[in-house]
N, CA, C and O atoms as a MOPAC input file, in Angstrom:
PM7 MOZYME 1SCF
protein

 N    -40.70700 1    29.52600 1    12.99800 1
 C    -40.01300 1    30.66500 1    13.52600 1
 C    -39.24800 1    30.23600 1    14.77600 1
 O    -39.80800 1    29.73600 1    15.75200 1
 N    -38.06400 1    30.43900 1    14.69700 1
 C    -37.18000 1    30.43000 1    15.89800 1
 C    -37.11200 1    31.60300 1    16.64600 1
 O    -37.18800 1    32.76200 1    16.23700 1
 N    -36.89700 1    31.01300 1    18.27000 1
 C    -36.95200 1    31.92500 1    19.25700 1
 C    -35.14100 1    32.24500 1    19.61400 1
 O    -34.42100 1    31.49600 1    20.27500 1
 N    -34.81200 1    33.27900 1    19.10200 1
 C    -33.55300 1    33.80500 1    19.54600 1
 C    -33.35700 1    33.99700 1    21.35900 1
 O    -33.88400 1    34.82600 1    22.10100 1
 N    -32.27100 1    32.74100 1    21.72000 1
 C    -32.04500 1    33.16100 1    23.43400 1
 C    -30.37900 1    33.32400 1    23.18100 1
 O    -29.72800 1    32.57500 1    22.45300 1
 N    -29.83800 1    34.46100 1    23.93900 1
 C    -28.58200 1    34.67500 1    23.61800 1
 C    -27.99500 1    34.41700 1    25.35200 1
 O    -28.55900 1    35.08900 1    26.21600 1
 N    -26.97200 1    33.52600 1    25.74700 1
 C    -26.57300 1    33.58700 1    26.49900 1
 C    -26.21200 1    34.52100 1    27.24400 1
 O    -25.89800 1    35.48800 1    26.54900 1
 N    -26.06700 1    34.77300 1    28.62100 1
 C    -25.17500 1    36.47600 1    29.57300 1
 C    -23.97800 1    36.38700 1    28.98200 1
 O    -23.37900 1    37.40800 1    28.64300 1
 N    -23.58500 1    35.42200 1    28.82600 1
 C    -21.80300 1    36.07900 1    28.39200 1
 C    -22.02300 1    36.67000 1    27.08900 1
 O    -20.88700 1    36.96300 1    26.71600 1
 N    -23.11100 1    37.12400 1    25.88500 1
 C    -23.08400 1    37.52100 1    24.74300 1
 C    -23.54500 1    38.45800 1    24.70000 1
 O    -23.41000 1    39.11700 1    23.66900 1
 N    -24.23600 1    38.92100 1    25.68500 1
 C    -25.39000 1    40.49100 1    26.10800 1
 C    -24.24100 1    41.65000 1    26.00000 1
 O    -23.15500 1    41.42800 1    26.53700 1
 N    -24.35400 1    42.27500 1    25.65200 1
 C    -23.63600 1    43.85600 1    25.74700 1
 C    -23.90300 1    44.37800 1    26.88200 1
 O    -24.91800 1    45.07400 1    26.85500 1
 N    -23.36400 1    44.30800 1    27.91300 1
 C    -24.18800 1    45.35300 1    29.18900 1
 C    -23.31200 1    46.55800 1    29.70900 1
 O    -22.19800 1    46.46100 1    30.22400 1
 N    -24.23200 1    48.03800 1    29.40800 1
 C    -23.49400 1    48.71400 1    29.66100 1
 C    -24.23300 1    49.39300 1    30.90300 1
 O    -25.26800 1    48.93400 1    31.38600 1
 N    -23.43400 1    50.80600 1    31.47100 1
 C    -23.44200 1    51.01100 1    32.66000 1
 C    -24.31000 1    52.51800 1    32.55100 1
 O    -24.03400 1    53.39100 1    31.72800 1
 N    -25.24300 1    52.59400 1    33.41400 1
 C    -26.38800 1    53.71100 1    33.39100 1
 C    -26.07000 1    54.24800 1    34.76400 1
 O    -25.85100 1    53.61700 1    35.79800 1
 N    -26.10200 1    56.06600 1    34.46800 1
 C    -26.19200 1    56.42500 1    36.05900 1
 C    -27.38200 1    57.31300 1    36.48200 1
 O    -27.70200 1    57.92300 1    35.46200 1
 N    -28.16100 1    57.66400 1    37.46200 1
 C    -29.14600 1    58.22200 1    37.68500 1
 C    -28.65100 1    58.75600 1    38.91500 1
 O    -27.95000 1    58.33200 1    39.83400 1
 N    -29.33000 1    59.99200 1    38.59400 1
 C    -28.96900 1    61.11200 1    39.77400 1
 C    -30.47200 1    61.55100 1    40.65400 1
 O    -31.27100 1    62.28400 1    40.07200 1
 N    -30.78100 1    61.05600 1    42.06300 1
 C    -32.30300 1    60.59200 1    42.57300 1
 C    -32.36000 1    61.34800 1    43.14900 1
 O    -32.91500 1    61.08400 1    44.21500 1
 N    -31.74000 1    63.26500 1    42.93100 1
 C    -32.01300 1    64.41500 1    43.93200 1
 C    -33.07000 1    64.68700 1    43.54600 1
 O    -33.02400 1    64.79300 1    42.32000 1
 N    -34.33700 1    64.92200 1    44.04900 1
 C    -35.26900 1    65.65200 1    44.25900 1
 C    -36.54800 1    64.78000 1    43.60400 1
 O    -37.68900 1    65.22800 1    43.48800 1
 N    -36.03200 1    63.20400 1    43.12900 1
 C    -36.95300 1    62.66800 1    42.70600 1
 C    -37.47200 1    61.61600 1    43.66600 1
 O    -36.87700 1    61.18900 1    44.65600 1
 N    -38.73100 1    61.24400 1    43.20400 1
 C    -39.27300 1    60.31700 1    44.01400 1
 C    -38.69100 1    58.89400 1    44.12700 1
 O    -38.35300 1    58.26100 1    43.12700 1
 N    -38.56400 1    58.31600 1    45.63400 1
 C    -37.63600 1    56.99100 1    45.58500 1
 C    -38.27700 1    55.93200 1    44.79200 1
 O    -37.69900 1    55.25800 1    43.93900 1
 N    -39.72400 1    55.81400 1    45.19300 1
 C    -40.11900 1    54.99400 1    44.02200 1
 C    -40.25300 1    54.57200 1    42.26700 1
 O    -40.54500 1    53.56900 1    41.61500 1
 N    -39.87300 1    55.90400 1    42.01100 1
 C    -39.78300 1    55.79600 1    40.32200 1
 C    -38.56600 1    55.57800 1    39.72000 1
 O    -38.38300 1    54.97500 1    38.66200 1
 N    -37.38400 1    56.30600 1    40.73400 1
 C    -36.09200 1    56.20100 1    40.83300 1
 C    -36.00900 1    54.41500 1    40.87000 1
 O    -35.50400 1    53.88600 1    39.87900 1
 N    -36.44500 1    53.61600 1    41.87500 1
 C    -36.24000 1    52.46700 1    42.11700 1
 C    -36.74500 1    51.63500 1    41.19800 1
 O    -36.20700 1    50.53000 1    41.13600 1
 N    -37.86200 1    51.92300 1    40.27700 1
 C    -38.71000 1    51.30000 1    39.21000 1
 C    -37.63400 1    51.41200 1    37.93200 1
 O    -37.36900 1    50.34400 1    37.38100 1
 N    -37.08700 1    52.44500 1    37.49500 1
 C    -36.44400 1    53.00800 1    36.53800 1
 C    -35.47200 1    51.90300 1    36.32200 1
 O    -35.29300 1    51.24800 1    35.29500 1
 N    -34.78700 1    51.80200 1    37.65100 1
 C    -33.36200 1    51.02800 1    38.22700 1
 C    -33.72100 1    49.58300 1    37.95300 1
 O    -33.20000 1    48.96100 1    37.02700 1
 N    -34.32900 1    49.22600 1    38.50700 1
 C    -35.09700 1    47.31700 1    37.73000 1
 C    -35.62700 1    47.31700 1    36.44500 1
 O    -35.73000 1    46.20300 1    35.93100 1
 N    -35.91100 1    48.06800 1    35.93200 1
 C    -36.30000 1    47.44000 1    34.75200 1
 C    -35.30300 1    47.72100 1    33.87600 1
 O    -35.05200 1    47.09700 1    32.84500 1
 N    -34.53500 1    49.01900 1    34.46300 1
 C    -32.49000 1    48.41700 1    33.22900 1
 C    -31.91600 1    47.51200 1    33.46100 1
 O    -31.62100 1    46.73700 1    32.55100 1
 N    -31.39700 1    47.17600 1    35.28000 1
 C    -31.30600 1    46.11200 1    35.31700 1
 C    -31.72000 1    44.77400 1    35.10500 1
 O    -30.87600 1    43.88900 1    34.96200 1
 N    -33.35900 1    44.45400 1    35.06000 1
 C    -33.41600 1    43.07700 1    34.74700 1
 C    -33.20400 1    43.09500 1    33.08000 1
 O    -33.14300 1    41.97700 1    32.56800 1
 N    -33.10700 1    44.04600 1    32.34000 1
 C    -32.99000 1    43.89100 1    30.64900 1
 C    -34.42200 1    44.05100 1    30.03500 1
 O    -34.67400 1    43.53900 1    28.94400 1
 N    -35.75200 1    45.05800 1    31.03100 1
 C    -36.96600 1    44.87800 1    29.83100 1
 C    -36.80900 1    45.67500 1    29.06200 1
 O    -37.62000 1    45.55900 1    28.14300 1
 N    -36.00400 1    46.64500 1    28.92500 1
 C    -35.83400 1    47.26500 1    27.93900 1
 C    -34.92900 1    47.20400 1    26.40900 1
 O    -34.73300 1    48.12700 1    25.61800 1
 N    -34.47400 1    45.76400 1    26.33200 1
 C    -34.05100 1    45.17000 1    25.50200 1
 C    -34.68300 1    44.05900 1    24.59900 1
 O    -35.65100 1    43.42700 1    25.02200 1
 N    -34.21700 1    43.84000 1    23.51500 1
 C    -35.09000 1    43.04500 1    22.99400 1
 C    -34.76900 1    41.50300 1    23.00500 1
 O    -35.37000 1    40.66500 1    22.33300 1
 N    -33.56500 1    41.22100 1    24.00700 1
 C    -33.17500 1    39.69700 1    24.10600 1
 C    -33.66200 1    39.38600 1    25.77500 1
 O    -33.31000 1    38.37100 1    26.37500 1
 N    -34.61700 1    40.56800 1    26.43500 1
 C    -34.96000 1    40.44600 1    27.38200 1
 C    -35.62200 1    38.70700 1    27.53200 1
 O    -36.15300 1    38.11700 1    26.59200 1
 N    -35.47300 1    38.26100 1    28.59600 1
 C    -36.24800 1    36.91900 1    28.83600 1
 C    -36.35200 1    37.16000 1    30.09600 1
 O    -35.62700 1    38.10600 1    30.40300 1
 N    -37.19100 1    36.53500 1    31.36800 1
 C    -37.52800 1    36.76700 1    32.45500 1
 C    -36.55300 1    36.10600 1    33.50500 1
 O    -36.22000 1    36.64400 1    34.56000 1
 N    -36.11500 1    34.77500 1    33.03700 1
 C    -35.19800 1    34.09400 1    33.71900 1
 C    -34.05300 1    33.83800 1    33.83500 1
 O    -33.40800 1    33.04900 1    34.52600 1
 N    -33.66700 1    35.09900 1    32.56600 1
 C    -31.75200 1    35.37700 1    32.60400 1
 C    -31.01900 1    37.00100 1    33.61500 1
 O    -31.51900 1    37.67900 1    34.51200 1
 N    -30.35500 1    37.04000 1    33.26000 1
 C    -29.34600 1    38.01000 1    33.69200 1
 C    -29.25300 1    38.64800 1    32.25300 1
 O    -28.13100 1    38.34700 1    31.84600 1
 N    -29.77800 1    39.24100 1    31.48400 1
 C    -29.33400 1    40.31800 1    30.40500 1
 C    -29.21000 1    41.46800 1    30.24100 1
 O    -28.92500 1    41.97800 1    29.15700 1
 N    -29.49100 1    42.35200 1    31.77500 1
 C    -29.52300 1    43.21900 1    32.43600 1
 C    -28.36800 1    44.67800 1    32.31500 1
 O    -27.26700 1    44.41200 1    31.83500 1
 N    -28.45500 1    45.17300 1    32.45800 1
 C    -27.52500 1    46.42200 1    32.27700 1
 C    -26.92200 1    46.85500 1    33.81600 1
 O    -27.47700 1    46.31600 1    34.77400 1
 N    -25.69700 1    47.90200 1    34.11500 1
 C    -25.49900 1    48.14700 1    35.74000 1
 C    -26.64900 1    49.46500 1    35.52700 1
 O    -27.29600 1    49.82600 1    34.54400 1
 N    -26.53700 1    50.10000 1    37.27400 1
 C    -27.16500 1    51.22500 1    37.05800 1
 C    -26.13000 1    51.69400 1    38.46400 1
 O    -25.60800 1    51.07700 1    39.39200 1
 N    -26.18800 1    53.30700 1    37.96100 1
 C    -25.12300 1    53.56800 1    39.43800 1
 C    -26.45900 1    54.74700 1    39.84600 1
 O    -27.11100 1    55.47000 1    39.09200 1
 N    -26.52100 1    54.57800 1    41.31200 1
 C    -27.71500 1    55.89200 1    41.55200 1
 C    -26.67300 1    56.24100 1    43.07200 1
 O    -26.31000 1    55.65400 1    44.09100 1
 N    -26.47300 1    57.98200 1    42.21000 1
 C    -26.03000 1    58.73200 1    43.26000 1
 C    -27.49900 1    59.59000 1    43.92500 1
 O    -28.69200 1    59.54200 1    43.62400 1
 N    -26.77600 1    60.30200 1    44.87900 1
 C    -27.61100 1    61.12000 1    45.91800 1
 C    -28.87200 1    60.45400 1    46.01300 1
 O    -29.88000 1    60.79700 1    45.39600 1
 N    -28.79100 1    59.54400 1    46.75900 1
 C    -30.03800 1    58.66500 1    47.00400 1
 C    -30.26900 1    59.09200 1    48.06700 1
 O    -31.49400 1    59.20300 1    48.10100 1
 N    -29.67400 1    59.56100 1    49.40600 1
 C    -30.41000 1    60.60900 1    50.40500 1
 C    -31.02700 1    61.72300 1    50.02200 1
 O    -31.70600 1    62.27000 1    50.89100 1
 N    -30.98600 1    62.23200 1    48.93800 1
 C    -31.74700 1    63.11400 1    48.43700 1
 C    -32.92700 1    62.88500 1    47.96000 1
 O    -33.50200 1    63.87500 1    47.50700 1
 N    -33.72500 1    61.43000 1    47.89900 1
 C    -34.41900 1    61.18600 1    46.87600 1
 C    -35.64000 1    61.60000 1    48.09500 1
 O    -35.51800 1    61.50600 1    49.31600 1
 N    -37.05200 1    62.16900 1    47.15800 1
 C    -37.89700 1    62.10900 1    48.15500 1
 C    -39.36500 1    61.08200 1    48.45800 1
 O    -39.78700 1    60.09100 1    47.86300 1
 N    -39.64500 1    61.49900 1    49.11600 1
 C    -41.10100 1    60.50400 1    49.49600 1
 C    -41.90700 1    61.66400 1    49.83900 1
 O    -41.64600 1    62.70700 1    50.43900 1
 N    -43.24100 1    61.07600 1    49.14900 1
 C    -45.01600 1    61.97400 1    49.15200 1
 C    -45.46500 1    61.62900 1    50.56300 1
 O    -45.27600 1    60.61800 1    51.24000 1
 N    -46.30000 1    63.08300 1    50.88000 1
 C    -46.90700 1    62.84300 1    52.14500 1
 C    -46.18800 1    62.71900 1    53.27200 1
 O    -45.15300 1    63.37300 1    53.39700 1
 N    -46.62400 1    61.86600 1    54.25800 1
 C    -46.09700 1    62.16200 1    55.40600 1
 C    -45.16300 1    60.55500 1    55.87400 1
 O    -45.03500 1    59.95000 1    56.93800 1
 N    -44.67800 1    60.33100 1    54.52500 1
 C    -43.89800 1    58.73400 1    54.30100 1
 C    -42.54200 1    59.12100 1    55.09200 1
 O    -41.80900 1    58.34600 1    55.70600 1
 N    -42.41900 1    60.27900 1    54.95100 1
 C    -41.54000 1    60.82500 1    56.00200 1
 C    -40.79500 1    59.78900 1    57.39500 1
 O    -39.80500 1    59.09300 1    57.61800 1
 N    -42.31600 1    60.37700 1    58.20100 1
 C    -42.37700 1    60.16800 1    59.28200 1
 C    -43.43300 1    58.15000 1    59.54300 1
 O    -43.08400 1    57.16700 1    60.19700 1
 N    -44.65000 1    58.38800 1    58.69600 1
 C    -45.22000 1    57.04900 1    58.64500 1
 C    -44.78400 1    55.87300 1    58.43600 1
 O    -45.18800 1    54.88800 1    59.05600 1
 N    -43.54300 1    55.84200 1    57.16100 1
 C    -43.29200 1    54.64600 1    56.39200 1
 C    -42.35200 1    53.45000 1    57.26000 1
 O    -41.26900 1    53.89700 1    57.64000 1
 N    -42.60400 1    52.10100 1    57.59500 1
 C    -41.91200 1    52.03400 1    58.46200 1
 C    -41.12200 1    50.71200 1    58.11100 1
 O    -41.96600 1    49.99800 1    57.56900 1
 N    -39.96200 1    50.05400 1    58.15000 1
 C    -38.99200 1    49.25600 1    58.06600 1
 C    -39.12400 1    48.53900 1    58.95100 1
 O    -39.46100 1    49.03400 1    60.02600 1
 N    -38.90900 1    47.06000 1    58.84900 1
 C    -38.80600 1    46.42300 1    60.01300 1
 C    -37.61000 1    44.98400 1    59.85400 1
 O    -37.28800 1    44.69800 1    58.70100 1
 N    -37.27200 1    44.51300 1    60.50000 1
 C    -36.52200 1    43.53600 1    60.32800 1
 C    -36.96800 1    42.99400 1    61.90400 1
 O    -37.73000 1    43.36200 1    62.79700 1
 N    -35.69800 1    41.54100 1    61.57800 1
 C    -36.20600 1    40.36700 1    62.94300 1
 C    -34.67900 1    39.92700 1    62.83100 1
 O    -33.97000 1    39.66300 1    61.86000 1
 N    -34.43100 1    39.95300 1    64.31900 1
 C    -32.54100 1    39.30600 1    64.38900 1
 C    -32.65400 1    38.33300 1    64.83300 1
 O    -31.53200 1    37.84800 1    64.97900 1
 N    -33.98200 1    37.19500 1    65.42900 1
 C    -34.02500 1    36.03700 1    65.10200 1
 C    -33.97600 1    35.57600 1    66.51700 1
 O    -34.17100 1    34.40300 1    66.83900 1
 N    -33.73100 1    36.46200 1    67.28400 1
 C    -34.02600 1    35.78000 1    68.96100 1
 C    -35.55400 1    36.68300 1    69.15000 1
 O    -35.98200 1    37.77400 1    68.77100 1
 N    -36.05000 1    35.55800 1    69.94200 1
 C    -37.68800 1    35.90900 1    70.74400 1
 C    -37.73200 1    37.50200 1    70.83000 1
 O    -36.84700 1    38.16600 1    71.36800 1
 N    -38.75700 1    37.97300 1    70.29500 1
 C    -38.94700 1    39.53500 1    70.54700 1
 C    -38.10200 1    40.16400 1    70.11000 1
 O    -37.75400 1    41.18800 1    70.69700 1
 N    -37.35700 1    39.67000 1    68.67700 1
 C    -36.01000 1    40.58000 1    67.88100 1
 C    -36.75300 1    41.32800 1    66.91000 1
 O    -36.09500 1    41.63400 1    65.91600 1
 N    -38.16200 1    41.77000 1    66.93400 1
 C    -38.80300 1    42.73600 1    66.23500 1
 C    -38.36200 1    43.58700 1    66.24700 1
 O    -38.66000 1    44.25200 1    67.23900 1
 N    -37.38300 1    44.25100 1    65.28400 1
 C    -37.19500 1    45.70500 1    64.91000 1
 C    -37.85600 1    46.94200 1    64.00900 1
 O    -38.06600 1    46.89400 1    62.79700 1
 N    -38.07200 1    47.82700 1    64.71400 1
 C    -38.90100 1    48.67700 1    63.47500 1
 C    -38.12000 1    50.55500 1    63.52700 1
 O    -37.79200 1    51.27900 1    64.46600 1
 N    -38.10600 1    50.64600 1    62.73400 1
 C    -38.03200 1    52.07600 1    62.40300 1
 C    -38.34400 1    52.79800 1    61.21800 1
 O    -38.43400 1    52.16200 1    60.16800 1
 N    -38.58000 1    54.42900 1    61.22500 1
 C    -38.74800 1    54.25700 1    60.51700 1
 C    -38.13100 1    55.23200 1    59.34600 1
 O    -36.90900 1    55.35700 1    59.41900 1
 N    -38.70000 1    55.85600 1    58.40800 1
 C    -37.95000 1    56.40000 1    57.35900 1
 C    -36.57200 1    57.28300 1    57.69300 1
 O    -35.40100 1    56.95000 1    57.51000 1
 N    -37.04900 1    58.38500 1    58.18300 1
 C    -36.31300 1    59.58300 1    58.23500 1
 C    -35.22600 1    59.04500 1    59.32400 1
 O    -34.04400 1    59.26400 1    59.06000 1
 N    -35.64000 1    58.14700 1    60.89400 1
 C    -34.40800 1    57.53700 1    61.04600 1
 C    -33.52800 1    56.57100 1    60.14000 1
 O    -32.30300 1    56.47300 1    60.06800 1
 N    -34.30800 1    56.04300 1    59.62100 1
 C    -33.11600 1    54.87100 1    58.56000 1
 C    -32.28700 1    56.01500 1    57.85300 1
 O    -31.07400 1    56.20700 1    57.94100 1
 N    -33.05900 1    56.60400 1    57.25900 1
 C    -31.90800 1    57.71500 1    56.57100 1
 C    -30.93200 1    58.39600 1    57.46400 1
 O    -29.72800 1    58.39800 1    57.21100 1
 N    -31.24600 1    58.74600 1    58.09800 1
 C    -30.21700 1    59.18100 1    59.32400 1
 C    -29.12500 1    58.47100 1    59.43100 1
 O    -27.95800 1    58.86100 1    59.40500 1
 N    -29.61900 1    57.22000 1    59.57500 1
 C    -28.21600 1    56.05200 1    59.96700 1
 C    -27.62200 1    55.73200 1    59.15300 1
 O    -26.39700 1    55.85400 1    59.18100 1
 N    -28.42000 1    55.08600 1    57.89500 1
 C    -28.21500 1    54.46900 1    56.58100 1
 C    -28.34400 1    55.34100 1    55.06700 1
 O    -29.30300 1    54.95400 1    54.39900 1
 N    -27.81400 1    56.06200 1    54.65500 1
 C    -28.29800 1    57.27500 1    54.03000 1
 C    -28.79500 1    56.13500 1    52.32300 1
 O    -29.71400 1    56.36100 1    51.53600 1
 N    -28.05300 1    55.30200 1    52.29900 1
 C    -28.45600 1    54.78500 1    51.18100 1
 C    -29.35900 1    53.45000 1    51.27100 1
 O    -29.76600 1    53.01400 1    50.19500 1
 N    -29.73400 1    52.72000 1    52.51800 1
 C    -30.57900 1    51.94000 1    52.76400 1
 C    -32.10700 1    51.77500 1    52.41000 1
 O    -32.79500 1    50.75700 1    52.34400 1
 N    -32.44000 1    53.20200 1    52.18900 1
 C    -33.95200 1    52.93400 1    51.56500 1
 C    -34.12100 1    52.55100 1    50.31100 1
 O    -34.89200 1    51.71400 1    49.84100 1
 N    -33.03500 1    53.49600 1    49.61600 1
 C    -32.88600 1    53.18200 1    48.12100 1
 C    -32.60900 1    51.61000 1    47.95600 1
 O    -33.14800 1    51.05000 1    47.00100 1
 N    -32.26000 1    51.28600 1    48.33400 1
 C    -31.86500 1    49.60400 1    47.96500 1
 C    -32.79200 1    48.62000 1    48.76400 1
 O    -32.76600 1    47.39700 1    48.63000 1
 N    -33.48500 1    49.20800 1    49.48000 1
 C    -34.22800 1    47.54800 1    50.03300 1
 C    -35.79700 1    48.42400 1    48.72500 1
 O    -36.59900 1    47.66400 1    48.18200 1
 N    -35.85500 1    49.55400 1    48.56400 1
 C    -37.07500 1    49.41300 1    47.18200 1
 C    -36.49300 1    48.66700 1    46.55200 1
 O    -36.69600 1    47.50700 1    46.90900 1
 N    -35.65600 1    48.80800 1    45.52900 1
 C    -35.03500 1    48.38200 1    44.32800 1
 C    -35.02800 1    46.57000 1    44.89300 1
 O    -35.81000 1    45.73900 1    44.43100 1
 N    -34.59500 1    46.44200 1    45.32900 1
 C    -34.71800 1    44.91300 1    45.99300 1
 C    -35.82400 1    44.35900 1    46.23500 1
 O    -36.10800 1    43.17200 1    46.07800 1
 N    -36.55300 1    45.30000 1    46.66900 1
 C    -38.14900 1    44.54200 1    46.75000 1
 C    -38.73900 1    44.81600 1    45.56100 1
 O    -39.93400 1    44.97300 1    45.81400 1
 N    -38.54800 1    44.95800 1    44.40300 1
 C    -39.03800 1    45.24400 1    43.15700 1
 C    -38.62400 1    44.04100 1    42.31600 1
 O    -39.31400 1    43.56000 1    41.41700 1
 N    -37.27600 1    43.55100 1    42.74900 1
 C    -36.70300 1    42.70400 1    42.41500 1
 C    -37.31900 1    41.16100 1    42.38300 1
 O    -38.00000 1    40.99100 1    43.39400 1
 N    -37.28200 1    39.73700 1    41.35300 1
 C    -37.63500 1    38.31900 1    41.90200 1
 C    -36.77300 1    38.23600 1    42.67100 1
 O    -35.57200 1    38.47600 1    42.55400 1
 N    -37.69200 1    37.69000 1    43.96800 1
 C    -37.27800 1    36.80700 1    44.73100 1
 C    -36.37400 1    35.42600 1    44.28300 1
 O    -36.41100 1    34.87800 1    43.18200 1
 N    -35.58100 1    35.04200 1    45.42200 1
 C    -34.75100 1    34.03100 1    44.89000 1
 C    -33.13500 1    34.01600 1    44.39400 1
 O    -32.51000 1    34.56800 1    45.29900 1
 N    -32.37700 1    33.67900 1    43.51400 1
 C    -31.06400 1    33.75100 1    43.32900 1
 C    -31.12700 1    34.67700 1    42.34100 1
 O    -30.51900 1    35.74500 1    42.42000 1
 N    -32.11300 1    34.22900 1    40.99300 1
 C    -31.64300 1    35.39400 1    40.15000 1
 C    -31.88400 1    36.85700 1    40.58400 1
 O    -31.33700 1    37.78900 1    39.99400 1
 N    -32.88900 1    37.06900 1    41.84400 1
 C    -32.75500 1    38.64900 1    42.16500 1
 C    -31.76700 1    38.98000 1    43.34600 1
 O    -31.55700 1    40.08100 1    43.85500 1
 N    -31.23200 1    37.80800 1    43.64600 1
 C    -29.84800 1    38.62400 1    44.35100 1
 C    -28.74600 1    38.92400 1    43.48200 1
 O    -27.95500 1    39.86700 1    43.49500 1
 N    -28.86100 1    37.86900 1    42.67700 1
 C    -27.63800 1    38.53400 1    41.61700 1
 C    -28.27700 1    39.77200 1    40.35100 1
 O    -27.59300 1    39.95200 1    39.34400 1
 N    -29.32800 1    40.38900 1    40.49400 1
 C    -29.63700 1    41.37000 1    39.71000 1
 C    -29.57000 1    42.40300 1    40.82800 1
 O    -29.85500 1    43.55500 1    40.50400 1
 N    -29.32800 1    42.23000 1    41.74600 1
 C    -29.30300 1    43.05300 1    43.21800 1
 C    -27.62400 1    43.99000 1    42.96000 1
 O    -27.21700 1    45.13300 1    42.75300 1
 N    -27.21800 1    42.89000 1    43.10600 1
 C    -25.14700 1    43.05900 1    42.92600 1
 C    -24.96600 1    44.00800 1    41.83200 1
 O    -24.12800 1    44.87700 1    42.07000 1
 N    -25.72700 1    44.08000 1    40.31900 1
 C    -25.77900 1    45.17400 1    39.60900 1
 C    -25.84900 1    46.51900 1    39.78900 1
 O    -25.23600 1    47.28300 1    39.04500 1
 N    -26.70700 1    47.00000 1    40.93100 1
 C    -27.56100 1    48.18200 1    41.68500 1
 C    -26.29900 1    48.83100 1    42.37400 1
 O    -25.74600 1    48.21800 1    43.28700 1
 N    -25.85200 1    50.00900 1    41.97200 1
 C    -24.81700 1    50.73500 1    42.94800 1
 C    -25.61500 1    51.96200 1    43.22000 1
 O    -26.20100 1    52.73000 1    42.45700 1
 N    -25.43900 1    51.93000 1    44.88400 1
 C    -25.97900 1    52.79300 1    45.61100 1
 C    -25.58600 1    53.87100 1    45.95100 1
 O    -26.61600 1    53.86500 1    46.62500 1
 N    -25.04000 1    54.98800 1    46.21000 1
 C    -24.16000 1    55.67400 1    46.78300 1
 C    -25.30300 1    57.54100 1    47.22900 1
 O    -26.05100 1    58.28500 1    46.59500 1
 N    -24.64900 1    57.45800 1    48.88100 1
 C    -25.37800 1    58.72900 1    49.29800 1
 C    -25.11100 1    59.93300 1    48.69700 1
 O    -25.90400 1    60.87300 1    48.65500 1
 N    -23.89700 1    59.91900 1    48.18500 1
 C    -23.52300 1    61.20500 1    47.51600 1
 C    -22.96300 1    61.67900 1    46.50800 1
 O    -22.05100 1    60.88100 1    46.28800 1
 N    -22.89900 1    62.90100 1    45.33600 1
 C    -22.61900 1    62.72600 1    44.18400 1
 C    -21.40600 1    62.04800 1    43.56000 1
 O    -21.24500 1    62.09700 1    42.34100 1
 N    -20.67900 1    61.51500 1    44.23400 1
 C    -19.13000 1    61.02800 1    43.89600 1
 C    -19.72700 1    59.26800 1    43.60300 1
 O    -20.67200 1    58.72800 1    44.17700 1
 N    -19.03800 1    58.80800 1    42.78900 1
 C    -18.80900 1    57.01600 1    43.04100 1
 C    -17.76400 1    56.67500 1    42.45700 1
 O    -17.38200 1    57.42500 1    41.55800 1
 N    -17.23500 1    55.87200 1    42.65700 1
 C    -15.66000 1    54.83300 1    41.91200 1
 C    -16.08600 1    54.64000 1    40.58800 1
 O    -15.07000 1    54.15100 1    40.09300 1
 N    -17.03100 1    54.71200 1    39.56600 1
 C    -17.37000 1    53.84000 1    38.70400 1
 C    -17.24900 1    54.59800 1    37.34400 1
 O    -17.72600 1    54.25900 1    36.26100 1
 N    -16.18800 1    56.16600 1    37.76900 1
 C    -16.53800 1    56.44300 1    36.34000 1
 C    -15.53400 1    55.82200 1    35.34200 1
 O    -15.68600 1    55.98000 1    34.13000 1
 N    -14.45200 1    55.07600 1    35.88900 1
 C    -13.94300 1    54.16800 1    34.42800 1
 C    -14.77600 1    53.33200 1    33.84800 1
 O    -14.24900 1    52.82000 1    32.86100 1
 N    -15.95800 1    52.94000 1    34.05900 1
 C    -17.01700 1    52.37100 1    32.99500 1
 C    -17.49500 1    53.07000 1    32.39300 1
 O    -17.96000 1    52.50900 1    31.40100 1
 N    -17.78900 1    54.70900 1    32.41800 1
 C    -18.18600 1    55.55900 1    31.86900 1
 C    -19.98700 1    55.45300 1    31.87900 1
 O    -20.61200 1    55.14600 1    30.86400 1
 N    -20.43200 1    55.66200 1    32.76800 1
 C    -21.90100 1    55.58200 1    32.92100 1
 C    -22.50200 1    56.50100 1    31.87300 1
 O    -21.80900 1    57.44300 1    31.48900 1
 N    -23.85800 1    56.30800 1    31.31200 1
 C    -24.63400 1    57.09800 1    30.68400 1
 C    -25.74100 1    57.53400 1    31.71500 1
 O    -26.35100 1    56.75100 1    32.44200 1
 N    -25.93300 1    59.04900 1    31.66700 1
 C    -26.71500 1    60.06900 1    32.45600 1
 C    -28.13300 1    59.13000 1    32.06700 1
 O    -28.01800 1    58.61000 1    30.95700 1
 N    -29.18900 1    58.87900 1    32.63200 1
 C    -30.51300 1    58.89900 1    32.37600 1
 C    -31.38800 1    60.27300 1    33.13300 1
 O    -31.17200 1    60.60700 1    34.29800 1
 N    -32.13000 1    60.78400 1    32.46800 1
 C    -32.98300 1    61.67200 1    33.25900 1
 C    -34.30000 1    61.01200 1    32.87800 1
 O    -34.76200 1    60.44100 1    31.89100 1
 N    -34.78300 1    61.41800 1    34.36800 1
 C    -36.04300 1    60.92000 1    34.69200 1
 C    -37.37700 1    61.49000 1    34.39500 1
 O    -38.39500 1    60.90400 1    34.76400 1

């Protein structure tokens, strides 16, 4: 028995959109990786790109359980002594309306090259509008 591997340039990949008002960011973000990396296909392999796009509007809308609100907290480092940065949810959203949505989806993501380039797939956008309907996205509901 031969194992069928079909190169990325032979994959069909089409374009999925999800609308993350009133849903939870985490399932929203789970949903979003596993179209993009391709497990829902059957030429899926772990170490290609066979992946589909996904466009997720109103991602400031999406919500978080409990008090992730106010608790959940972000941090980064700008790389000089004591460049510990932290904040946390409800300000990032404030500043960044689509920033939470994408560092989940990213951290869901492999580490390494192939998950930055399954990263570049992921369109983010805070509000119901995006550039992308000449690909013609398909609605997913969650």
């Amino acid at each position: 028995m031969k194992t069928i591997v079909k190169k990325p340039a032979e994959v069909d990949r089409i374009w999925f959109l999800i609308d993350a008002e009133g849903k939870s960011l985490g399932r929203v973000a789970a949903k979003a990786v596993a179209i993009v990396r391709g497990k829902e296909k059957a030429v899926f392999v772990p170490h290609q790109e066979v992946g589909d796009f996904v466009v997720i509007v109103n991602a400031e809308k999406a919500v978080v359980t409990g008090a992730k609100r106010e608790d959940k907290l972000y941090h980064h480092h700008t790389g000089f002594p004591g460049g510990l940065k932290t904040v946390n949810y409800a300000k990032l959203l404030e500043r960044h309306p689509t920033k939470p949505m994408e560092k989940a989806v990213s951290g869901m993501l492999p580490k390494g090259v192939l998950g930055r380039q399954l990263c570049r797939n992921v369109k983010v956008y805070a509000g119901a509008t995006h550039p992308h309907a000449a690909q013609n996205p398909q609605a997913i509901n969650l």
